[in-house]
SEBANU-115633 format. One line per 5 residues: their letters; for each residue x, y, z of C-alpha. Coordinates in steps of 0.02 Angstrom, whole numbers, plus 50000, padded with zeros to 5 digits. Each point is the difference from the previous one (the first is absolute). Example, Ala and Ser with C-alpha at 12.3 -4.5 7.8 and 13.67 -1.06 7.14 Angstrom:
BEGIN
AS = 50615:49775:50390 | 50069:50172:49967
REM end
This chain:
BEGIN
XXXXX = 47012:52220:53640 | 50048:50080:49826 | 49871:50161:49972 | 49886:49940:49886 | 50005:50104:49838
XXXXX = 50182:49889:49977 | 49937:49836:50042 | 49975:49964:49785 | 50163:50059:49980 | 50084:49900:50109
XXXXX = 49909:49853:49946 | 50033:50039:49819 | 50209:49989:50051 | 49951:49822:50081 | 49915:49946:49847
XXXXX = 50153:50046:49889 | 50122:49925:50104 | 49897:49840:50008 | 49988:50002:49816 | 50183:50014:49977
XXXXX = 50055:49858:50130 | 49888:49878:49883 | 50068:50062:49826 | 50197:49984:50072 | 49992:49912:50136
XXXXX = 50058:49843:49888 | 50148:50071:49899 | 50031:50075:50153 | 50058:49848:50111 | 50077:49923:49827
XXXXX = 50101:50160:49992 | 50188:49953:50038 | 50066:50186:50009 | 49989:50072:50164 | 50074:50176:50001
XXXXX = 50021:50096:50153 | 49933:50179:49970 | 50139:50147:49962 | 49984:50134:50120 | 49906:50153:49909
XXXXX = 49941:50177:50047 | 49862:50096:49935 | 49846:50132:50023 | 49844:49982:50036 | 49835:50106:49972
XXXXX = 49843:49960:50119 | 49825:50048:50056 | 49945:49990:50157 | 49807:49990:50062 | 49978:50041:50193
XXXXX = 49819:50054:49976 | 49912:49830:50014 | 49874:50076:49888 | 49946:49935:49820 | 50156:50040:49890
XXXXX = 50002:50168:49957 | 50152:50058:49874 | 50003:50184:50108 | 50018:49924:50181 | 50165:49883:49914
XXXXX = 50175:50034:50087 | 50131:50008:49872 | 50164:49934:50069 | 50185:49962:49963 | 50134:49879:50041
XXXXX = 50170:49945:49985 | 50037:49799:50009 | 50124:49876:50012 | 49978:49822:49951 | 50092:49852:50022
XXXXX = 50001:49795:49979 | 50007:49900:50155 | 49958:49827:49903 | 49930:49936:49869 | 49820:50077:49983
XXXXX = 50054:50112:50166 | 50030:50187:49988 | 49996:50132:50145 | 49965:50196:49968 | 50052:50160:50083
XXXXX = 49870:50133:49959 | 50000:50160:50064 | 49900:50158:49916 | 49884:50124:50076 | 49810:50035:49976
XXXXX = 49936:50175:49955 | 49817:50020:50065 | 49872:50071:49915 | 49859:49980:50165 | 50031:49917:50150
XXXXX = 50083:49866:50039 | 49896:49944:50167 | 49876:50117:50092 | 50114:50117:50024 | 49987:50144:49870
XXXXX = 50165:50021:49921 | 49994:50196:49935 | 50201:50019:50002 | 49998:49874:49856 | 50134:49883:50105
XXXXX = 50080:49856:49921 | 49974:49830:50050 | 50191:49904:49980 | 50039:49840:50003 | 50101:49855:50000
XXXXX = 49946:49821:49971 | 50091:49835:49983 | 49912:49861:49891 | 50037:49811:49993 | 49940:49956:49817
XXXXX = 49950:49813:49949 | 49998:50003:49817 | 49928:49851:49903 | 50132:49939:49887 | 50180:50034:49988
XXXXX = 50053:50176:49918 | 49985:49958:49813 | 49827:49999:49968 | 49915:50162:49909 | 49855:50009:50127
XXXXX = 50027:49962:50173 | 49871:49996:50156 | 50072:50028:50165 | 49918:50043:50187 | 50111:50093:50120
XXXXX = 49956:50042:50185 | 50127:50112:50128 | 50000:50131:50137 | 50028:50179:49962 | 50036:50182:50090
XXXXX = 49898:50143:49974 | 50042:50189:50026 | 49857:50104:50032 | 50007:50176:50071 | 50149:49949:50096
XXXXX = 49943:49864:50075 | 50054:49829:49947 | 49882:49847:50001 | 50002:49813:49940 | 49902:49932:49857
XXXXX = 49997:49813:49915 | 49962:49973:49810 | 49941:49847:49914 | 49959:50006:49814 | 50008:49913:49826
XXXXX = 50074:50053:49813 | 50084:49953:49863 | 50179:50031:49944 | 50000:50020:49828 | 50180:49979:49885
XXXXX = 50036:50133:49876 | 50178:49935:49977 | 50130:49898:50056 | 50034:50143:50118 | 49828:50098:50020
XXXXX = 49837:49971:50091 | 49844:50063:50051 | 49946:49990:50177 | 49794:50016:50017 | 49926:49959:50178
XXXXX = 49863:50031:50080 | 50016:50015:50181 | 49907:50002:50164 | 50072:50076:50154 | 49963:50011:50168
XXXXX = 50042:50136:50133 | 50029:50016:50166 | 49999:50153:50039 | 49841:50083:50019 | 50013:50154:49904
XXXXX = 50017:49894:49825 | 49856:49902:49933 | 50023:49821:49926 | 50035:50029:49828 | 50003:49916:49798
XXXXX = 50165:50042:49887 | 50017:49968:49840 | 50173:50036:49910 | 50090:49961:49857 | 50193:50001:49993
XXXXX = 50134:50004:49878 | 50163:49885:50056 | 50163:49975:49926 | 50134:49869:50051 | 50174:50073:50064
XXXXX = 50084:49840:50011 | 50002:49833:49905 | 50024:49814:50100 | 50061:49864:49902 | 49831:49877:49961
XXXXX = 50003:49826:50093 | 49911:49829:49955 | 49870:49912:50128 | 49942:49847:49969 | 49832:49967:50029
XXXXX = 50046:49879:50102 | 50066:50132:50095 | 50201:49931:50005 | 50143:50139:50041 | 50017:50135:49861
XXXXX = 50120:50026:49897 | 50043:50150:49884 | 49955:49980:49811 | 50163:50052:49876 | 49909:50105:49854
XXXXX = 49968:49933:49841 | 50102:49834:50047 | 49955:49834:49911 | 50056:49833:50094 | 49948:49855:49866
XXXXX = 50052:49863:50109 | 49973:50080:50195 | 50169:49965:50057 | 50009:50196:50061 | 50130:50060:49860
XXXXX = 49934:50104:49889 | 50017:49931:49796 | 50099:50165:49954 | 50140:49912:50110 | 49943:49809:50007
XXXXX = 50124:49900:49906 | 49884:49876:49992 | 49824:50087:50026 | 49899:49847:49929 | 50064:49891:50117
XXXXX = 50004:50027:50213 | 50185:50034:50091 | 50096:50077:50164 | 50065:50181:49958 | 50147:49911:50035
XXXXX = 50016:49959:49828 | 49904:50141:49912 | 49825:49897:50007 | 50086:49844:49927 | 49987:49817:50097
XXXXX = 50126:49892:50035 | 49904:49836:50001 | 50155:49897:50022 | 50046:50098:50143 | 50209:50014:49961
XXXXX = 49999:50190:50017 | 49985:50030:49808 | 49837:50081:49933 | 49904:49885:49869 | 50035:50122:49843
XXXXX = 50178:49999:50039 | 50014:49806:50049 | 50034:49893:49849 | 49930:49829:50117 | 49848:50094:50076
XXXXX = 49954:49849:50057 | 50147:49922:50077 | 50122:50093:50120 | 50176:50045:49958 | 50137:50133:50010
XXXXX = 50033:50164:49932 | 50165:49929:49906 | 49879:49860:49914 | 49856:50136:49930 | 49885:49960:50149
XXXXX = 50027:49797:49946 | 50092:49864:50120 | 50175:49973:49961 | 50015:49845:49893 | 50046:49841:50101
XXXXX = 50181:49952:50004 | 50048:49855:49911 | 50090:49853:50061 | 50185:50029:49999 | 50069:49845:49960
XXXXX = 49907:49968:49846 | 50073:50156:49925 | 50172:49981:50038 | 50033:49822:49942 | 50177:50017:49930
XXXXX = 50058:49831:49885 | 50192:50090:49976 | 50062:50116:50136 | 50095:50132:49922 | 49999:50204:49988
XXXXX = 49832:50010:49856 | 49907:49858:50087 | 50019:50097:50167 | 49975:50170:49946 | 49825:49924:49883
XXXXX = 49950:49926:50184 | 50040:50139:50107 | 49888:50126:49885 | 49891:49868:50012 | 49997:50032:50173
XXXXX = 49994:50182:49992 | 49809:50018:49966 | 49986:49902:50162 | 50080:50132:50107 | 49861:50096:50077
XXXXX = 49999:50175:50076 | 49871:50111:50121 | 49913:50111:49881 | 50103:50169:49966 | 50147:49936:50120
XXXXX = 50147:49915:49977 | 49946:49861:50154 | 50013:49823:49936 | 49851:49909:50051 | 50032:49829:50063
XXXXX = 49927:49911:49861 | 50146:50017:49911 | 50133:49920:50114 | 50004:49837:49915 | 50035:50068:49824
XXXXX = 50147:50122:50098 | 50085:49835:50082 | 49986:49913:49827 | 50095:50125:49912 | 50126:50008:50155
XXXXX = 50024:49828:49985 | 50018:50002:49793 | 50151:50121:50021 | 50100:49926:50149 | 50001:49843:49886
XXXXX = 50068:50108:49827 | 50141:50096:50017 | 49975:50163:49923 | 50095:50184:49989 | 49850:50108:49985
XXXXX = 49821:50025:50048 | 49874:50095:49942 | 49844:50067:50078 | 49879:50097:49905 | 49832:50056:50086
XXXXX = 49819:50025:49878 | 49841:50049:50050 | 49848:50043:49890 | 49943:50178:49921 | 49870:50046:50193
XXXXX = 50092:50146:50052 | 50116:50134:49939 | 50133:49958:49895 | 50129:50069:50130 | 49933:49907:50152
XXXXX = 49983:49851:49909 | 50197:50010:49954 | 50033:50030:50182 | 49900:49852:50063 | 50072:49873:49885
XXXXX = 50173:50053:50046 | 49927:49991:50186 | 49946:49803:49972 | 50175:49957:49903 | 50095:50060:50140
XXXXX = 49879:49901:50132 | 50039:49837:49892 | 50197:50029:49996 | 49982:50037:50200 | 49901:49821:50033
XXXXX = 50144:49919:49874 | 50131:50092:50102 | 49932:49950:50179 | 49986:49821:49920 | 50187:49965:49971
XXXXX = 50016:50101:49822 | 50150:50099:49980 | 49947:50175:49988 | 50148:50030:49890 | 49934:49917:49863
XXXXX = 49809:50072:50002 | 49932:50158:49946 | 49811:50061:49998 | 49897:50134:49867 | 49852:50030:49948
XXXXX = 49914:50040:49834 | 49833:50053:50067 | 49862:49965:49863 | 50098:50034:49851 | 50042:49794:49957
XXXXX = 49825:49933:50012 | 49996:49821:49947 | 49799:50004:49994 | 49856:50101:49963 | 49967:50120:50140
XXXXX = 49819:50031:49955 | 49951:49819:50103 | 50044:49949:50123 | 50068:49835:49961 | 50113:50116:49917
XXXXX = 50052:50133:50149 | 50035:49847:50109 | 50121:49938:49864 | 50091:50166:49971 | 50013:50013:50222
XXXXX = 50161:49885:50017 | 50182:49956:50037 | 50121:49958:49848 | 50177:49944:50030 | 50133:50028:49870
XXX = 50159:49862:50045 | 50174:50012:49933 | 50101:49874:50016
REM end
C-alpha cells in the first residue's frame, strides 16, 4: 500500500492523465506522424520521502541523476537512470550518522500517450532498479506517472513522480519526485503510419505530390497528371514506350521515327506507278514515286518488309530501260542531329543500291548518297510532313 500522506498526490497524477487521454485522445489516433523518439541525455534533480510521515520539507532527500533516453516505437521509450541520494535522516530503521549515500541505477519502460510532437505529454513508466547502500547492494522496482513537456524541437522536461519498492530491508518503501532537463543527441528521419496501421514509409521534407504518383512536382514533368518514374511522372496511355507529353498520337501507338504516331499505311503500288509511255522521265517520276514507299526500322538502315513490292517494281522498271547511270539519294526528316541524319540517309541509299545489285542490277552503273535533312520536300513541323521528307529519290541518266 502507498503511505497515506501521498495517496492525493498520486491520485491527482491519475486525474491529469485521465484528463489528457479525453482532450487528445481523438487527434491522437487521426495523427498520421509517428516518430520514433531520438535518443537524448539529461539531469535530473529529485526528492525523496522515506519517512512515511505527513510531508515534511526537512525530512526530504535531495537527489541527483544522470539519464539516457531512447525510442523503441512509436509512443515507446526506455531510460537508463542512475544518480545517488544524499540523506538527510534515515533511510530505514537504521540510523545513518556517517551521512552515506544511497546510489542507484534504474531502467524505465515509458508508454507515452501520443507520438513525440505534442507540447504536453502524459506517460507511466514501471522497471527494476539497483541500489547501493553502505556497500551492500539490493533490488528495488519503480512504477510512476509524469509528463514530458517540449521546450523545443530538441528540449524537454521530464517530471515524474515515482513509487518504489525495496527489497532489502535496511531501505524503506519510498515517493520520488524529480524533474529533468533532456536534450536529443541524435536525429531519425520521421516516418508516416497510417491509421490503418499499413507499413511506414519515410516522409521527404517539404515535398508536394499534386497527383500521388510518388514524384515529387519539383521533378514531375507532368505533376497534374499520374505516371511511372520511368518517364519523369508522365503516362504513356497508348503504351508504345513514348511518354504522353512527348507523343504527338497520345492516344494511338507508334514509333519514335513517326513523333510517337503509327507510320502512315503504304499505298498500293500499282496505282502509283501506272506508266502510259515507258521511257527515262516516266520511269524516274514512278520510281520516286516509289521511293516514299521504301520503309526503314527506326534509326537503322534495315528495310522493313513492307517495302519489297515497291523495290521489285523499280527493279523491274530498269531491266526494261536501258540506262548509263543511276542515282540514289537517301532523305530523312530534321529528328536527330544533323550529322547522324547525313550518315543514316547515306546508310539507306546504299541498302537500296545493295537490294538492286542482288536483284540483277549492274553495280557499275549505281551509286548511293545521302543529303540528310537539308532537301525537305515538306513541312517538318507535322507529321504528314516528316513522313514525306523520310524517302528514296532516284536521279536516271540515260
Amino acid at each position: 500500500m502507498f503511505p497515506s500522506p501521498y495517496k492525493p498526490i498520486l491520485l491527482l497524477t491519475l486525474l491529469c492523465l485521465c484528463f489528457a487521454i479525453k482532450q487528445f485522445a481523438q487527434n491522437a489516433y487521426r495523427a498520421r506522424v509517428v516518430e520514433r523518439r531520438n535518443p537524448a541525455i539529461g539531469l535530473h534533480y529529485s526528492i525523496t520521502d522515506f519517512s512515511h510521515s505527513p510531508f515534511n520539507i526537512s525530512l526530504i532527500n535531495h537527489g541527483y541523476a544522470l539519464s539516457f533516453l531512447d525510442g523503441i516505437s512509436g509512443k515507446y521509450d526506455y531510460m537508463v537512470q542512475g544518480g545517488s541520494i544524499s540523506p538527510q535522516y534515515p533511510l530505514g530503521k537504521e540510523p545513518n550518522e556517517n551521512k552515506n549515500l544511497l546510489h542507484f541505477i534504474d531502467i524505465y519502460g515509458i508508454r507515452r500517450c501520443f507520438a513525440d510532437t505534442v507540447l504536453i505529454n502524459p506517460f507511466v513508466g514501471a522497471g527494476p532498479g539497483i541500489t547501493l547502500y553502505k556497500g551492500n547492494a539490493g533490488f528495488a522496482f519503480n512504477a510512476g506517472a509524469g509528463f514530458q513537456i517540449r521546450i523545443s524541437g530538441t528540449v524537454f522536461l521530464h517530471t515524474q513522480l515515482n513509487y518504489q519498492i525495496h527489497f532489502s530491508p535496511a531501505i524503506n518503501n519510498n515517493v520520488t519526485a524529480s524533474v529533468g532537463l533532456l536534450g536529443t543527441i541524435l536525429k531519425r528521419n520521421k516516418r508516416i503510419k497510417t491509421v490503418a496501421g499499413r507499413s511506414t514509409m519515410p516522409i521527404p521534407p517539404s515535398v508536394t505530390d499534386t497527383d500521388g504518383d510518388g514524384i515529387a512536382d519539383s521533378v514531375d514533368a507532368c505533376p497534374g497528371i499520374a505516371g511511372p518514374a520511368t518517364f519523369n511522372g508522365c503516362p504513356d496511355t497508348d503504351g508504345d514506350g513514348i511518354p504522353d507529353n512527348k507523343d504527338q498520337c497520345p492516344h494511338e501507338a507508334g514509333t519514335v521515327e513517326y513523333g510517337g504516331c503509327p507510320p502512315p499505311h503504304p499505298q498500293p503500288a500499282a496505282a502509283i506507278t501506272k506508266i502510259d509511255t515507258l521511257n527515262a522521265d516516266s520511269i524516274t517520276r514512278a520510281m520516286n514515286e516509289l521511293g516514299q514507299l521504301i520503309y526503314f526500322e527506326t534509326n537503322k538502315a534495315t528495310l522493313r518488309p513492307e517495302s519489297t513490292r515497291a523495290l521489285n517494281i523499280i527493279v523491274a522498271l530498269l531491266k526494261a530501260q536501258p540506262f548509263k547511270h543511276l542515282q540514289i539519294e537517301g532523305h530523312t526528316d530534321n529528328t536527330g542531329t544533323l550529322k547522324r541524319n547525313e550518315q543514316l540517309s547515306i546508310e539507306r541509299a546504299q541498302t537500296v543500291l545493295a537490294y538492286l545489285v542482288a536483284a540483277g542490277i549492274d553495280a557499275g552503273k549505281l551509286t548511293a548518297t545521302g543529303f540528310g535533312s537539308t532537301k525537305p520536300v515538306a513541312d517538318n513541323k507535322t507529321v504528314e510532313g516528316r513522313a514525306r521528307n523520310r524517302r528514296t529519290a532516284f536521279v536516271l541518266y540515260r
